[in-house]
C-alpha distance (Angstrom), angle and dihedral (degrees) to the residues before:
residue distance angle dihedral
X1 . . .
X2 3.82 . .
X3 3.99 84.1 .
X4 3.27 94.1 43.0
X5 4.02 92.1 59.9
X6 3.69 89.1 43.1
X7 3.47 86.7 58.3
X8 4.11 92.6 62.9
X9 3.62 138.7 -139.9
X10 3.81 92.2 -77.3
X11 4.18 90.7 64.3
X12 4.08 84.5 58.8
X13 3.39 94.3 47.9
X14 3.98 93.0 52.1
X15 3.85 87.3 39.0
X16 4.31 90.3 61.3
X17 3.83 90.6 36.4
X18 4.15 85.8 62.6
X19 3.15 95.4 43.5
X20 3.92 91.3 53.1
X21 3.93 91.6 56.3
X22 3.59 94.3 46.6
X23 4.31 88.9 48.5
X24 4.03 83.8 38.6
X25 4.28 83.6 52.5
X26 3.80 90.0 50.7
X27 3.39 92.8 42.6
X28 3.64 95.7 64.7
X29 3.66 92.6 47.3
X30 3.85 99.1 55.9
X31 4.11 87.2 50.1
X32 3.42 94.8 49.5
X33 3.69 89.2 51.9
X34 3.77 93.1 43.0
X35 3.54 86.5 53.2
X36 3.62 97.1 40.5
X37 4.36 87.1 50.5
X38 4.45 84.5 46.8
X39 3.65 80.6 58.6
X40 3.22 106.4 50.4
X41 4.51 88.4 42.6
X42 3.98 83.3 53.1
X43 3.60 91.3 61.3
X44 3.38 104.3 36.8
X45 3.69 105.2 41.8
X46 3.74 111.2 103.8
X47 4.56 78.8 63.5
X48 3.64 90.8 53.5
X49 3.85 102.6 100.7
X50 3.80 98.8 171.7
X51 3.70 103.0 55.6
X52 3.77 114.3 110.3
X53 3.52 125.0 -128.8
X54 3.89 100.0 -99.7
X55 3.62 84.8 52.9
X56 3.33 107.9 55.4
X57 4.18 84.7 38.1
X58 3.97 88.3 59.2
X59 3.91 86.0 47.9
X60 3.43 102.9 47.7
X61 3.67 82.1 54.6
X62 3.33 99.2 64.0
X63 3.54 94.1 42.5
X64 3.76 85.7 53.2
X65 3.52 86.9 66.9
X66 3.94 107.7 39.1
X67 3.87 85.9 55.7
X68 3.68 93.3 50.4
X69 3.46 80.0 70.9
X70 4.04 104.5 38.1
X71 4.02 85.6 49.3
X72 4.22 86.4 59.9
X73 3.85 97.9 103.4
X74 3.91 94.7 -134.0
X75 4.02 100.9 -154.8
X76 3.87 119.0 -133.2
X77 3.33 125.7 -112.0
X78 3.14 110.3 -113.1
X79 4.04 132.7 -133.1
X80 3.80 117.5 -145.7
X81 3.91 86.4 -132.3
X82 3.51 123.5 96.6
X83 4.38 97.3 -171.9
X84 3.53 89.6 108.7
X85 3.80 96.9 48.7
X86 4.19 114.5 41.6
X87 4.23 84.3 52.6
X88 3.54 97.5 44.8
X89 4.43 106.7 115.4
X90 3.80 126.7 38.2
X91 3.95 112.3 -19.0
X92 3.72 110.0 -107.3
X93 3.78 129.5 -103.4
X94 3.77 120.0 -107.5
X95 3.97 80.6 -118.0
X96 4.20 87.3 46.7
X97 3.81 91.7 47.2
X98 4.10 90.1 49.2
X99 3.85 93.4 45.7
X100 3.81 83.3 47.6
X101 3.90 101.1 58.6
X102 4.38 82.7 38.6
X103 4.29 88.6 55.7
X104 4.19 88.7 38.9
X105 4.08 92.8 43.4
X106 3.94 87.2 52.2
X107 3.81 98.1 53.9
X108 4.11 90.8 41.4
X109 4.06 103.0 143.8
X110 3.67 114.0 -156.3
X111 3.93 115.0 -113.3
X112 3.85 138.0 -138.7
X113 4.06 107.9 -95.0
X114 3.58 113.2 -77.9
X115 3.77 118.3 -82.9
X116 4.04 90.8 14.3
X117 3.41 110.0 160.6
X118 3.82 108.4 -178.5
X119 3.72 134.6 167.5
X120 3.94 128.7 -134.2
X121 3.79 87.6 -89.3
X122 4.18 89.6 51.9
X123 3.94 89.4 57.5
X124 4.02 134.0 89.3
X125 3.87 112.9 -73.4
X126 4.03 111.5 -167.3
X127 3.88 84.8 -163.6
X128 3.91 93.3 59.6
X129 4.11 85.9 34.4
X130 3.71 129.3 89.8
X131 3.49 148.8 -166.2
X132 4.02 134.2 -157.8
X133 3.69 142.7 -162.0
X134 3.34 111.9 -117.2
X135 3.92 116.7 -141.5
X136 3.60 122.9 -133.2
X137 3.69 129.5 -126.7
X138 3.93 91.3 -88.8
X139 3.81 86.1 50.0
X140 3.53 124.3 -111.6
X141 4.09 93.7 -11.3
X142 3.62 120.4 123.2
X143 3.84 134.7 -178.0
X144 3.43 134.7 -154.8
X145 4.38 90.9 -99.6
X146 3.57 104.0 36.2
X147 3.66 118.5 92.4
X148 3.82 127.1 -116.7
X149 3.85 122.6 -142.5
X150 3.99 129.2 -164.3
X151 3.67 116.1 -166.3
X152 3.43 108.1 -148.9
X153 4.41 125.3 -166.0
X154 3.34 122.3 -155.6
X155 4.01 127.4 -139.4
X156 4.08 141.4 176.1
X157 3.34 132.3 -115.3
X158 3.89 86.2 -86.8
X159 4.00 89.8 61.0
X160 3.83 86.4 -112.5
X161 4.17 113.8 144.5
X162 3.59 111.6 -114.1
X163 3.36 115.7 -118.4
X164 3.93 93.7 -163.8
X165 4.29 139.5 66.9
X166 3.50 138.2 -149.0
X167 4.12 94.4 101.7
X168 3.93 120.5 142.0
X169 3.22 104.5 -123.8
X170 4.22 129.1 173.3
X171 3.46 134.7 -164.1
X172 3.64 144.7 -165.7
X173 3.74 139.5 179.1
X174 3.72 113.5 -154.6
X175 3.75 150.0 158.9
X176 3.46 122.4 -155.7
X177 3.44 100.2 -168.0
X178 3.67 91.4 63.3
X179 3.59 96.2 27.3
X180 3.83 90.5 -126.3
X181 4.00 117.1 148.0
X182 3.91 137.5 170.4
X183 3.78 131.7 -179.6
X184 3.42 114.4 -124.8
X185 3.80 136.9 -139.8
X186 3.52 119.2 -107.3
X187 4.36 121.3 -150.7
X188 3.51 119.6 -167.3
X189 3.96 111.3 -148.6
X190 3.97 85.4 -176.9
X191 3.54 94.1 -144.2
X192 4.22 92.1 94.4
X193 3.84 86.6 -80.9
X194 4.00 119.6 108.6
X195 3.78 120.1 179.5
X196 4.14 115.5 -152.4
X197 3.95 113.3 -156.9
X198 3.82 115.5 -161.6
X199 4.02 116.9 -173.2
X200 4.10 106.0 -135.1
X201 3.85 109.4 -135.5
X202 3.88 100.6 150.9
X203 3.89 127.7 67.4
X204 3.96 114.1 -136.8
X205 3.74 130.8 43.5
X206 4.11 123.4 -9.6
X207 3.46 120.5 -176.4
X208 4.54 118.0 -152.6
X209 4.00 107.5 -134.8
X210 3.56 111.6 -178.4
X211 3.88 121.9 174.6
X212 3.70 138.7 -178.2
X213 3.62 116.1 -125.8
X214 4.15 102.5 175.9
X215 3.55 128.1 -12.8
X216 3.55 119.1 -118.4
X217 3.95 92.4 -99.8
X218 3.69 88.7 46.7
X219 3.73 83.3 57.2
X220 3.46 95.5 54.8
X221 3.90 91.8 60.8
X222 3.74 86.7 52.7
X223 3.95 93.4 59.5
X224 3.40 93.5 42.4
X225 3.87 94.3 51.0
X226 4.06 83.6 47.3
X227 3.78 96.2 55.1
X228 3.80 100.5 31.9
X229 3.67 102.7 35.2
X230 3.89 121.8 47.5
X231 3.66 92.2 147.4
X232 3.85 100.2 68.4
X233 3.50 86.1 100.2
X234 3.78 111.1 50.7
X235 4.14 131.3 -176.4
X236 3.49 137.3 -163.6
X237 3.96 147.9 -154.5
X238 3.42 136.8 -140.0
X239 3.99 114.1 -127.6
X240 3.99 116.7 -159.5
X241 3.42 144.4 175.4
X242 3.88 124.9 152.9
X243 3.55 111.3 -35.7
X244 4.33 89.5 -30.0
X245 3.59 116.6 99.1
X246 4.07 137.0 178.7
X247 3.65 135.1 -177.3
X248 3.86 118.7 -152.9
X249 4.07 127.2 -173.6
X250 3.85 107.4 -111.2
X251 3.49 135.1 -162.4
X252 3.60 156.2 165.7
X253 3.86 90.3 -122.6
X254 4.12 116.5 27.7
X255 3.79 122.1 174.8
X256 4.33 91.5 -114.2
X257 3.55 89.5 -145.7
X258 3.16 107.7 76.3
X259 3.81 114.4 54.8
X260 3.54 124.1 -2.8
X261 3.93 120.6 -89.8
X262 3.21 136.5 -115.4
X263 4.00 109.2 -156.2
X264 3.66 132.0 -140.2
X265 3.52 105.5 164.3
X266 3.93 110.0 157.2
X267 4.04 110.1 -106.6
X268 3.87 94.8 -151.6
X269 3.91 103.3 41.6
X270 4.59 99.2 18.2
X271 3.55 83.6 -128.4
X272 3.87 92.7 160.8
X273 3.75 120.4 -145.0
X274 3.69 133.1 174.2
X275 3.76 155.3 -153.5
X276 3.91 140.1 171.7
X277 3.68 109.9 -108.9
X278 3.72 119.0 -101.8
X279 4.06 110.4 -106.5
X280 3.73 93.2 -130.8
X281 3.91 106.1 11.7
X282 3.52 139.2 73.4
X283 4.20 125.7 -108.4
X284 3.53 89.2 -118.2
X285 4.09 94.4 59.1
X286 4.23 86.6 71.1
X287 4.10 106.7 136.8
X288 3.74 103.1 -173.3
X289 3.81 148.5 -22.8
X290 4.00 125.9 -109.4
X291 3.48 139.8 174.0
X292 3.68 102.5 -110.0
X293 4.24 110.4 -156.0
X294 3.82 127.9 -71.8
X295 4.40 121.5 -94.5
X296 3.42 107.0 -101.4
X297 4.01 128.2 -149.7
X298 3.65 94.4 38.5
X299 3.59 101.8 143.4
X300 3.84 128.6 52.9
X301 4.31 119.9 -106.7
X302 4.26 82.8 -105.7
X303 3.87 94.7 49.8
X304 3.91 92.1 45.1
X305 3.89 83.5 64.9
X306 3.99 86.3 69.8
X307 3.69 86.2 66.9
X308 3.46 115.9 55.7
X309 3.70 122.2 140.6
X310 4.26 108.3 -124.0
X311 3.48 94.5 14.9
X312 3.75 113.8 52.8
X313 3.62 107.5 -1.2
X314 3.78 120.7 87.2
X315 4.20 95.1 -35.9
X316 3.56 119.5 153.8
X317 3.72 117.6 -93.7
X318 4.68 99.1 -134.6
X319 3.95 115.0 -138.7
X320 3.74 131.2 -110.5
X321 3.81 95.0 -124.2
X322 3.90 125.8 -14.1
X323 3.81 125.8 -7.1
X324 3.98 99.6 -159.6
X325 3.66 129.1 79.3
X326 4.29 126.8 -168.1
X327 4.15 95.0 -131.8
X328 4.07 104.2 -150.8
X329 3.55 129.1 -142.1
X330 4.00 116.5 -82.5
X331 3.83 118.9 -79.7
X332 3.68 119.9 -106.9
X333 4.01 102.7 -89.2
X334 3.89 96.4 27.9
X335 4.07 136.7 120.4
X336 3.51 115.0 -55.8
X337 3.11 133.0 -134.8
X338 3.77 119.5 -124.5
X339 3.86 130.7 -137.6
X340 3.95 90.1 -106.6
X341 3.78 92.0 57.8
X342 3.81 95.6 -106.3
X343 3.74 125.1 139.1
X344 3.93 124.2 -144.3
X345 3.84 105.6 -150.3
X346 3.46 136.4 -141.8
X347 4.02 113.9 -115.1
X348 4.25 88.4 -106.6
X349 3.45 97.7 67.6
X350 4.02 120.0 90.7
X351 3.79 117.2 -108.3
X352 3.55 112.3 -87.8
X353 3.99 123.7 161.7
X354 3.56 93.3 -144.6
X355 3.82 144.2 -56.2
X356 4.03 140.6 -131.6
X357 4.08 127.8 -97.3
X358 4.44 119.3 173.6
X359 4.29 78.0 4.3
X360 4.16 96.4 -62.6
X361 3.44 121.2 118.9
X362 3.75 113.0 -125.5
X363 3.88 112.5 -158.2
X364 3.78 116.2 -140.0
X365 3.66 109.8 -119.1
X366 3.73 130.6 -40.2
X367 4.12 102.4 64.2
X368 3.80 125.8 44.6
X369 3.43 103.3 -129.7
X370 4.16 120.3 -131.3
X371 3.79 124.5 -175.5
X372 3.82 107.9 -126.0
X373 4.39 93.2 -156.7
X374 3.72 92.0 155.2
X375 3.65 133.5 62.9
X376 3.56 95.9 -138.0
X377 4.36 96.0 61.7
X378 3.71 75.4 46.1
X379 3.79 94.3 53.8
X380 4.22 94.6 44.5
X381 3.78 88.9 47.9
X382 3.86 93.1 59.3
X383 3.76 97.7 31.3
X384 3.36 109.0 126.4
X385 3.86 99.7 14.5
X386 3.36 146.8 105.4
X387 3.65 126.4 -142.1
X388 3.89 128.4 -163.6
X389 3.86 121.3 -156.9
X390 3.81 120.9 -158.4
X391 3.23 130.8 -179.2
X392 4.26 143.1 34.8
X393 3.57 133.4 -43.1
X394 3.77 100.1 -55.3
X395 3.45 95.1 65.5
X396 4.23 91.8 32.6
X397 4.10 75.1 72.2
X398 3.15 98.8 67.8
X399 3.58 92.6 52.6
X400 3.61 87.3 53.0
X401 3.44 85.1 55.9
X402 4.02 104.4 49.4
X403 3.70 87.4 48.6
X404 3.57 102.1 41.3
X405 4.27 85.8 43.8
X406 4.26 96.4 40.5
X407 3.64 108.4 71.9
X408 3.63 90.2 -167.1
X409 3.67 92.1 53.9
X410 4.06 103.8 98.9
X411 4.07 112.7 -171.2
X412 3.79 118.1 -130.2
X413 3.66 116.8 -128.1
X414 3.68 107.8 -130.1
X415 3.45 102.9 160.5
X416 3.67 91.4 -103.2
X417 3.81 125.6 170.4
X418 4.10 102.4 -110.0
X419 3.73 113.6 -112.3
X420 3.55 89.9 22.4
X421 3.89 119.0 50.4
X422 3.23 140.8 128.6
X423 4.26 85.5 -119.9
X424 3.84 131.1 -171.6
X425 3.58 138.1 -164.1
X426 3.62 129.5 -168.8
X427 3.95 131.3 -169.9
X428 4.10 89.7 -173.3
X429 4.21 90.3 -171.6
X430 3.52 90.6 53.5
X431 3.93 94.7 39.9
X432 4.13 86.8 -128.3
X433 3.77 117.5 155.3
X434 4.02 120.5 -172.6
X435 3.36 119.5 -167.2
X436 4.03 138.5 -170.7
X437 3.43 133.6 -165.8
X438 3.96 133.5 168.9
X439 3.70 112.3 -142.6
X440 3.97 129.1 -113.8
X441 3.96 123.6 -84.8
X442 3.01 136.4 -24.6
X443 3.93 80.2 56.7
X444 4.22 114.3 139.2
X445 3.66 94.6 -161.5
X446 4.63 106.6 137.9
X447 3.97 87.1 -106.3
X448 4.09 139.7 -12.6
X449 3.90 118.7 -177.6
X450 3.58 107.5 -125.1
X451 3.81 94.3 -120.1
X452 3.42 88.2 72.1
X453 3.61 102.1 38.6
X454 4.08 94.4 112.8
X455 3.91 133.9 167.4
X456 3.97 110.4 -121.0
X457 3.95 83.7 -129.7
X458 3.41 90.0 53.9
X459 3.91 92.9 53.2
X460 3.42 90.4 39.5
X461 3.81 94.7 60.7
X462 4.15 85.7 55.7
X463 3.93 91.5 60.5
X464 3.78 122.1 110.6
X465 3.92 92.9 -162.9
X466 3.47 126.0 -173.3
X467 3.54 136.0 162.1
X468 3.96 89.2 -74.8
X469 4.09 92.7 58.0
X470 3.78 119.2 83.6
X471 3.51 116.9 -164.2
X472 3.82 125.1 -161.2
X473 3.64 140.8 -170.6
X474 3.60 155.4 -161.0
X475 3.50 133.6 162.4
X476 4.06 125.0 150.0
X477 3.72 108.5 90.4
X478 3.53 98.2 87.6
X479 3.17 111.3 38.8
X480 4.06 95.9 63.7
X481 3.87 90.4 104.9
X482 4.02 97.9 49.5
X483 4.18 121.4 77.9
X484 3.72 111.2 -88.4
X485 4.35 84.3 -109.2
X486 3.67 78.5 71.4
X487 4.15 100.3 63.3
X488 3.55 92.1 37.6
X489 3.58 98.3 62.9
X490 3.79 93.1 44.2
X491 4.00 94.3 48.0
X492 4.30 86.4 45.2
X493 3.92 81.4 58.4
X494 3.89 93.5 50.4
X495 3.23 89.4 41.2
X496 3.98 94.5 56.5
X497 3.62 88.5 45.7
X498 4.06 93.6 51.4
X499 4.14 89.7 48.4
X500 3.64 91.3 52.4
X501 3.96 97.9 42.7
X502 3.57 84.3 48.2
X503 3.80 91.2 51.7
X504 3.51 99.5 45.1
X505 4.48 96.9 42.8
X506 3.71 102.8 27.0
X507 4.01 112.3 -156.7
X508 3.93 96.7 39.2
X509 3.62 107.2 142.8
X510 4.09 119.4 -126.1
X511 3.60 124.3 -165.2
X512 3.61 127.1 174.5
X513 3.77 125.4 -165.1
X514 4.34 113.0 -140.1
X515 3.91 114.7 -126.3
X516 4.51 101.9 -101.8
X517 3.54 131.4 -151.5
X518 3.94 123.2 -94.3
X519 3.64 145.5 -169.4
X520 3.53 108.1 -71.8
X521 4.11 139.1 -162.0
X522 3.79 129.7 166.7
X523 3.92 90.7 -88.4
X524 3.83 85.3 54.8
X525 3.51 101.3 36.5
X526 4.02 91.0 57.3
X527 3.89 85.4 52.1
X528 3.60 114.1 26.1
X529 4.26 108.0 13.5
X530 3.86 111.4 168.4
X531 3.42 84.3 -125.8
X532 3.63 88.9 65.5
X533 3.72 87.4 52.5
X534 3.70 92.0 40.2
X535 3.75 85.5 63.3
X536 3.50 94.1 49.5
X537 3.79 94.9 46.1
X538 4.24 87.8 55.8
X539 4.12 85.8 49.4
X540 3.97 92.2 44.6
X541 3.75 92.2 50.7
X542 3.67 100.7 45.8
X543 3.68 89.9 50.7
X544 3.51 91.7 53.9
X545 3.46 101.2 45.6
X546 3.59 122.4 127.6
X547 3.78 91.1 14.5
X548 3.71 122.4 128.8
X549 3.49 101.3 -115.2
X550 3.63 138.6 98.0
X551 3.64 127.5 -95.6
X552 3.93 125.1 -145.0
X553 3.98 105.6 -152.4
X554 3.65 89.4 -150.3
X555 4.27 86.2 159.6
X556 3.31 97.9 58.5
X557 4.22 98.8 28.0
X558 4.09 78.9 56.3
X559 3.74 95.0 45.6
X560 4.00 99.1 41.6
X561 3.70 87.4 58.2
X562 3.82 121.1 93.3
X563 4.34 87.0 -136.8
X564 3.49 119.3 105.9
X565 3.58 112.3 -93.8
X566 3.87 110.9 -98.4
X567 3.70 129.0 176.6
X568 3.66 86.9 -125.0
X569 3.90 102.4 37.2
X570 3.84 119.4 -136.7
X571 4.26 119.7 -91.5
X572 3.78 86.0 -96.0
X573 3.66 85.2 63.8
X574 3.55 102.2 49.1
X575 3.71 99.3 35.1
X576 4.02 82.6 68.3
X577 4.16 80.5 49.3
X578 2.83 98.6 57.0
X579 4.13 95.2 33.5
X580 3.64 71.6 59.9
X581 4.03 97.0 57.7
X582 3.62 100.1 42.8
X583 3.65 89.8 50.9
X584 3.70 88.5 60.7
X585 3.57 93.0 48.6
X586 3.51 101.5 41.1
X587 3.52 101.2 34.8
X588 3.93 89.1 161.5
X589 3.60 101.0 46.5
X590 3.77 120.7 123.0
X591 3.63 110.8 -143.5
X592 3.84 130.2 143.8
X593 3.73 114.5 -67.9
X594 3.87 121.7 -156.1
C-alpha cells in the first residue's frame, strides 16, 4: 500500500488507461464474432427449425436492415479506359480481326480538324444553313427516272460557311398529296458542302426536306462517349437465397478492381457478361437481370450546348430558293414500271430499298409486293408455319401486331413479365405458332429472369428449320452505348448460327429488321443517337450481305414516311413491315393489292 501511494495518482491513472485498451482489444473481438455468428444465422435461417417465433421476428429485423443497405446499387467507378472491355470474349480470328478493320473502315465518319476547339457559335447552324435544287442540263425539267440533287452548305451560328464535314444530315423527298416518300442519300464533300441524291419514281409534285440531326462536333462527343464510356448505361441482378437478397451492378465491361466478379460469359458464343459479387451470397443465387438507370453528368456545361432540342438537334435545314419540283412522266426508252408497283433503276441513282406511293411502301426490285388488308390472306399465308422472333422491342411489335391482327392467333399465358416475355401465340386450326423472344445481355428491358436470358445464336442452333419455319430478327437497340468491336462479334455469332441452320434445313426463311431513326433529345442523343444506330445499320448490312435472307429497310421505310420518327414506328409503319414479311413468305399469295 505504502508503495502503492509512493507511486502517485498518475501510476493509477496509467494503470486504468491499460486496462481500457486491452478491454477496448477484446471488445472488438467479441463483435466481430457476434457479427461474424449474425452472419452465419442470416444465411441459414429458413433451416433453423427450433427458433421461436420472436426470434426469428427480432432476426429478420436486423436482416431487414443490413439488406437495406446490400440492395443500394453502389455504382462503379469508372476508368476512362476501355482495354479491358472491347477484348473481353473469344480472341478474334486473323480472318475476324481483318473483317473487323473492313466493317470499322466502312462506317469511318469524318472528324472536326485536329485540335479544334470551337464554341457554340463555331458549330453548324441549320437556321444560317441552306440547301438548293440543282437544275439539270435541260434546266429545271425532271422525269420520273432521272435523279434530283440538292446541294446543301453548311454555316454557324455566326452565318459563317463551314469549311469542315462530318454533320448528320437526313433527307427526304416527299409529296403529300400523293402520299409518296423516299429517303435520300446523303454525300459528304467535307469541305462544309453535302450533296443529297433522291431517285424520282413518281410523276407530280416532290417536295426536298433536309434536316440536321448533329453537327459534326456534336458527333464527335458521340464517338467519344462510345469508345470511352460503355457504362452510361448500367444493369443489375437480383441475388436470393431464403429470405436474403442482394442486388449488384452488372455489366459487359466492369473495372475488375474493384469488387470481385462474378462471371457469366456465354460457353458456346464467349459472349462475356458480368456482375460484382454478392457480399454474402454465392454467383449462382442470381434471380433476374434489369436495366439499372443511365450515368448522369457525362458531358461538360459547353458540350451540352451541342444538344439542344429546337436549335441543334434534328431542325430542318430551309432552301435557298424553292423546295418543290413538278416530276414528269418517264421518257420514251426509260425504267418501267411493273404491275406490282416496283421500279428497276438505272445504275445512277443512290441505293434505296424502296419508297411509298397512296401511303404503301413499294420495294424496289427483288419481292412483288401484296397488301395483306384482311386477316384471313393473313391467316392462309401462315397456316401451317411457325415463326420465331428474336430480338428487342422493335421486332416484339410485330408480334403485337400478328396477334393483335390474326383472330385465330390465341396468346398463351406463361406467366410472362409484360413488355418483356418470352410470348406465344397459337392458331391450333391453322397449325400457326408465334413466337417471341428478347435477346441476351446487354438487353434494357425493366426485368428478365435469368433462365431465360438466351443468346439468339444460341436459340438458333436449337432450330430444326425447314422451309415451313420463318425466322426473324432484330438486334441494334442496345448496343448504341458499347464500341462498334462489341456488335460485330455478336452479329459474327448470329451469323455462324444462321449459315449452319441454313446448312443443316435448307428453305428456312430469315428476315432481319434494320435499326430506324427515332425522336431524339439531348438525354437520348447521349444514349441512343441515330447516328449510333446509323452506324450499326452500315455494320448490320455489310455482315449480311450476300446472305439469303430478307432484309426489312426499317431506316429508310421510317424515314420515307411523313410520321415523326419514333423508335417504335406507328401501325402504319409496321403494317407495311410486315406487308413486307408476308410478301416474302408468301410470295404466291393472292391478296388485295392497293
Amino acid at each position: 500500500m505504502t508503495a502503492e501511494r509512493e507511486r502517485g495518482p498518475d501510476h493509477g491513472r496509467e494503470k486504468e488507461v491499460t486496462m481500457c485498451r486491452s478491454l477496448s482489444k477484446y471488445a472488438f473481438i467479441f463483435l466481430l464474432l457476434a457479427l461474424c455468428g449474425l452472419i452465419f444465422l442470416l444465411r441459414n435461417i429458413h433451416t433453423v427449425e427450433h427458433l421461436n417465433c420472436h426470434t426469428i421476428s427480432a432476426l429478420y429485423q436486423v436482416q431487414t436492415r443490413i439488406q437495406s443497405v446490400l440492395t443500394s446499387v453502389e455504382l462503379p467507378k469508372f476508368y476512362h479506359n476501355r482495354t479491358f472491355c472491347a477484348h473481353l470474349g473469344q480472341k478474334p480470328s486473323p480472318e475476324d480481326e481483318l473483317e473487323e478493320h473492313y466493317l470499322l473502315d466502312t462506317i469511318t465518319w469524318p472528324e472536326p480538324p485536329p485540335g479544334s476547339k470551337t464554341t457554340l457559335r463555331q458549330t453548324s447552324d441549320p437556321v444560317h444553313s441552306l440547301f438548293a435544287i440543282l437544275p439539270t442540263k435541260e434546266g429545271r425539267v425532271w422525269h420520273v427516272g432521272d435523279q434530283l440533287e440538292a446541294l446543301v452548305q453548311m454555316h454557324d451560328f455566326q452565318g459563317r460557311p463551314k469549311r469542315y464535314g462530318g454533320d448528320f444530315l437526313l433527307a427526304r423527298l416527299h409529296s403529300p398529296k400523293l402520299g409518296a416518300g423516299v429517303a435520300g442519300e446523303v454525300l459528304d464533300h467535307k469541305n462544309g458542302f453535302y450533296s443529297a441524291l433522291f431517285p424520282l419514281l413518281w410523276a407530280g409534285p416532290a417536295s426536298v426536306e433536309i434536316m440536321l440531326v448533329h453537327s459534326s462536333e456534336a458527333v464527335a462527343v458521340l464517338r467519344r462517349l462510345r469508345e470511352e464510356r460503355p457504362d452510361r448505361v448500367f444493369f443489375k441482378s437480383l441475388y436470393r437465397s431464403g429470405i436474403l437478397s442482394e442486388t449488384t451492378v452488372c455489366n459487359m465491361c466492369l473495372p475488375p478492381d474493384q469488387h470481385p466478379l462474378c462471371n457469366y460469359t456465354d460457353v458456346y458464343t464467349g459472349e462475356p457478361w458480368y456482375c460484382y459479387k454478392p457480399k454474402l451470397l454465392s454467383c449462382d443465387s442470381r434471380v433476374n437481370h434489369a436495366k439499372g438507370g443511365y450515368q448522369k453528368h457525362l458531358i461538360t456545361n459547353k458540350e451540352a450546348l451541342l444538344f439542344q432540342s429546337g436549335v441543334n438537334i434534328k431542325v430542318d435545314i430551309h432552301a435557298s430558293g424553292p423546295d418543290q419540283i413538278n416530276v414528269l412522266p418517264r421518257r420514251k426508252g426509260k425504267i418501267t414500271i411493273e404491275s406490282s408497283g416496283s421500279v428497276k433503276p438505272e445504275p445512277v441513282q443512290p441505293a434505296s430499298s424502296g419508297y411509298y406511293y397512296e401511303d404503301s411502301w413499294r420495294p424496289l426490285g427483288g419481292i412483288k409486293m401484296h397488301r395483306f388488308n384482311d386477316s384471313s390472306a393473313v391467316t392462309q399465308c401462315l397456316k401451317d408455319k411457325v415463326i420465331h422472333m428474336y430480338g428487342d422491342s422493335t421486332v416484339r411489335q410485330w408480334f403485337e401486331y400478328l396477334n393483335a391482327f390474326v383472330p385465330g392467333l390465341k396468346e398463351f399465358n406463361l406467366h410472362s413479365p409484360k413488355n418483356v416475355g418470352p410470348f406465344m401465340a397459337v392458331d391450333s386450326p391453322h397449325n400457326i405458332l408465334l413466337t417471341y423472344r428478347c435477346h441476351g445481355p446487354p438487353i434494357r428491358f425493366s426485368t428478365v429472369m435469368s433462365s431465360e436470358l438466351r443468346y439468339i445464336s444460341n436459340e438458333l442452333d436449337s432450330l430444326s428449320g425447314g422451309p415451313n419455319t420463318v425466322v426473324v430478327l432484330s438486334i441494334w437497340a442496345h448496343f448504341s452505348t458499347f464500341p462498334v468491336e462489341v456488335y460485330i462479334r455478336r452479329l459474327r455469332h448470329i451469323r455462324r448460327a444462321l449459315v449452319r441452320l441454313l446448312d443443316r434445313a435448307p428453305g428456312t426463311l430469315i428476315v432481319i429488321r434494320s435499326a430506324n431513326p427515332q425522336a431524339l433529345d439531348q438525354e437520348v442523343s447521349l444514349y441512343n443517337s441515330d447516328w449510333y444506330s446509323l452506324q450499326l445499320d452500315g455494320v448490320l448490312r455489310a455482315m449480311f450481305k450476300g446472305m439469303d435472307v430478307l432484309l426489312v429497310d426499317a431506316w429508310q421505310m421510317s424515314l420515307a414516311h411523313h410520321f415523326p420518327h419514333a423508335l417504335h414506328p406507328p401501325p402504319a409503319i409496321v403494317k407495311n413491315m410486315i406487308d413486307l414479311l408476308l410478301s416474302y413468305v408468301c410470295p404466291e399469295q393472292k391478296s388485295q393489292q392497293n
